[in-house]
N, C-alpha and C positions, 0 to 999 in steps of 0.2 A: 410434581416435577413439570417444568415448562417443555410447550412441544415447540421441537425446533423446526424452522422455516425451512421451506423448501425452496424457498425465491433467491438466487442466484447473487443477487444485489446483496441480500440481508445477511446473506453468510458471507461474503465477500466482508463489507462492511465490521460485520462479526468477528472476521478473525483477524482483521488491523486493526481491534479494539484492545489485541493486549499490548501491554510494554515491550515484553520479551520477543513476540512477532513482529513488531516495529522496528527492533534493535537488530534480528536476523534480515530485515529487510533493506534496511540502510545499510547492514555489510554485504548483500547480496547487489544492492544498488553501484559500489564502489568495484568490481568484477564482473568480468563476463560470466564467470562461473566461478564457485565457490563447495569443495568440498566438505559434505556434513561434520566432518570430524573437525573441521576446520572452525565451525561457530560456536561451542562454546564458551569462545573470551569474549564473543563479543556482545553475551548476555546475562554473561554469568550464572549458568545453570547448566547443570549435569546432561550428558550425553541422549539417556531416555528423556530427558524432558526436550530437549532441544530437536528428538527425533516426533515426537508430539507434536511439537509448535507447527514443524515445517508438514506434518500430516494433515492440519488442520490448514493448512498455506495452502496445500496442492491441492486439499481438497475444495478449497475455495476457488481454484484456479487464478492466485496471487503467484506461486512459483508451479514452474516445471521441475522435472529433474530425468534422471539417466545415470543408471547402476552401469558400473565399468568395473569386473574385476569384483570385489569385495568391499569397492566404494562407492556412493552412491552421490552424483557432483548435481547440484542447486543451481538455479537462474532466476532472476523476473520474469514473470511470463512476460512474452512481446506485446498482449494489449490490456497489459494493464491500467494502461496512462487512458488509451481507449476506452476501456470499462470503467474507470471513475469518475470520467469524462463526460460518458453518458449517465452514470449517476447523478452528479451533480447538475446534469443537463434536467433533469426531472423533477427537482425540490428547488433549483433558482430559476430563474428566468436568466438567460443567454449562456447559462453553464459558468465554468469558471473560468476568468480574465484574470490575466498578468493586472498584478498590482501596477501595473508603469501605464496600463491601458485604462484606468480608474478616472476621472474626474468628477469632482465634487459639487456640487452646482446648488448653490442657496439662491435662493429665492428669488433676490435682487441678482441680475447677472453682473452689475460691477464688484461684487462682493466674491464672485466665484475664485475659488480655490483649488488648486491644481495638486494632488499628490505627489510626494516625492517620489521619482523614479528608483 
C-alpha cells in the first residue's frame, strides 16, 4: 500500500485529482455556500459518497464548512486561488498568467505572433 504524503501541496493536489471533487467544486464555485445535501446532482453519486469527497476537500483545505442545525453548509476556502498560485509558482517559472498576458515570440521578431485574447 502506498504511504500517503504529508506535504500540504501533494494532498491538495490529490484531492482535485478526482472527477467527482472537481464537479463538487465547480458547484461550490457557483455559490457562496452550498448545502451537503444539496451536491449530489451535481456528481451523480449518493450521499455517503459525496460526504467522503468533501472529507477529503476539507481535509485538504480545498473547502471549509459549518454544521447549522442538522445541516452541515460548504464553501471554497478563501485561499484557494492563493494556494495554487503558489503551487504553480514552484514547478513554472512566473507561476500562472492569464492566457491574454501570453506572447509568443519565434525567433525572428517580424515573425512574432501574439495570442488570441
Amino acid at each position: 500500500m502506498a504511504k500517503r504524503s504529508t506535504d500540504p501541496d501533494i494532498r491538495l493536489l490529490a484531492a482535485l485529482a478526482d472527477p467527482a471533487r472537481m464537479e463538487i467544486l465547480r458547484e461550490l464555485a457557483g455559490s457562496s455556500e452550498v448545502c451537503a445535501c444539496d451536491l449530489t446532482t451535481c456528481c451523480d453519486v449518493r450521499q455517503p459518497t459525496v460526504s467522503h469527497h468533501l472529507k477529503v476537500l476539507r481535509n485538504a483545505g480545498a473547502v471549509r464548512s459549518e454544521r447549522r442545525g442538522n445541516r452541515v453548509y460548504y464553501w471554497i476556502s478563501p485561499d484557494l486561488n492563493e494556494r495554487l498560485a503558489g503551487i504553480a509558482q514552484t514547478i513554472m517559472p512566473g507561476g500562472l498568467i492569464p492566457l491574454g498576458a501570453l506572447r509568443r515570440q519565434a525567433p525572428d521578431s517580424s515573425q512574432a505572433a501574439e495570442l488570441p485574447a
